[in-house]
Every structure is written in structure tokens, then in C-alpha cells.
N, C-alpha and C positions, 0 to 999 in steps of 0.2 A: 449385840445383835438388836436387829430393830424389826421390831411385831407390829406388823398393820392388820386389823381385823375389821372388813367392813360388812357389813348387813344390809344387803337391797331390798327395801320392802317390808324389812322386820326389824325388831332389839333383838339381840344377842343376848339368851341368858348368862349369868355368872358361871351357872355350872357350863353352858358352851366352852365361855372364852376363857376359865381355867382349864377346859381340858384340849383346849387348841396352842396356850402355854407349855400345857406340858410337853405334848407330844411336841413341839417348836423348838422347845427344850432337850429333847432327847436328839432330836436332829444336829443339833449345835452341840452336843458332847459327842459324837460320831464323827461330823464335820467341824471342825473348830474355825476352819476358814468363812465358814457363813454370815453373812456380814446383815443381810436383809429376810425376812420371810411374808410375802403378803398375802393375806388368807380371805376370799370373798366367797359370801353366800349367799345364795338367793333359795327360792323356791321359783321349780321350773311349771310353767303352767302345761298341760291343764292339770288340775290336782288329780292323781294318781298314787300307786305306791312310791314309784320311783321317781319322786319329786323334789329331793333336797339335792343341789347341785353345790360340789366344793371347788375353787378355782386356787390351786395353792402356787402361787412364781417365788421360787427362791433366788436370791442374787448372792452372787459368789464376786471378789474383786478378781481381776486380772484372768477371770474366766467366765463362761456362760451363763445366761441365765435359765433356772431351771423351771417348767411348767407344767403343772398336771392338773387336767380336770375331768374328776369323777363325780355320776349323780348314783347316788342310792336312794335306801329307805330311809334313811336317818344321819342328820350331817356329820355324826360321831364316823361314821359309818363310809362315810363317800371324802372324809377326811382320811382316816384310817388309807383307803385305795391311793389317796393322791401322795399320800407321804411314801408311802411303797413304792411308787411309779418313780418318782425324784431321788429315792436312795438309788433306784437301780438304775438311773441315768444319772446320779454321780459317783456310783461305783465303776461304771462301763466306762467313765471320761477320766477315773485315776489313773 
């Protein structure tokens, strides 16, 4: 599988991008087809609570690609919503 983690605007702490692995990771032992995942962050202006935006596309071969993007409090957080949203649109497409 191939992890792209990009940061608009900011560095990506350690503790982020290990916990955007794991969860990447968890995806890929449920999915074992998943060939790509790419995970972008920014902060959504104007600064507010709800200002960490997650854009996560997964690519699947010989089928769709998947895309979800959620803003919460916290990128853990608006990560968390998007990998939900791509289970249940690759559950709904088995």
C-alpha cells in the first residue's frame, strides 16, 4: 500500500502521521485490495472550532476511487469521520 500524507500550510506532527498510519493500516487489513491511500490536510480559514479539514481518496485497482472529506475540531478527529464514510462506501460497493 502506498501512504501519501500531504500538509497545506503546515508540518505534520510525528504523533499525526503515526496515527494516520495506523488507522491506514487498519483499513488495509479489512481491505486487503487497497492499493493507494492519500490523506490531505489543511486548516480551513477563518480560524474557528471547526477548522481542521481531512480529504482522505482511496484507490482500489480494477475498481473506484474512494473519497471523503470531513472538517472538525481536530484532524484526529475529521480523520476518524473520513475513514468511516470510505468504509461505508466500500462496504455498499462489495
Amino acid at each position: 500500500m502506498d501512504l501519501r500524507i500531504q500538509a497545506i500550510h503546515f508540518d505534520a506532527s510525528e504523533k499525526l502521521e503515526a496515527f494516520i498510519n495506523k488507522k491506514a493500516d487498519r483499513l488495509v487489513r479489512h481491505f486487503p485490495a487497497v492499493s493507494a491511500v492519500d490523506v490531505t490536510l489543511k486548516v480551513v480559514k477563518p480560524e474557528t472550532s471547526n477548522n481542521k479539514e481531512a480529504l482522505v481518496k482511496v484507490t482500489v485497482p480494477q475498481q473506484d476511487e474512494y473519497v471523503a472529506d470531513k472538517v472538525a475540531d481536530s484532524f484526529e478527529e475529521a480523520l476518524d469521520m473520513a475513514l468511516e464514510a470510505i468504509e461505508r462506501q466500500m462496504e455498499k460497493n462489495k
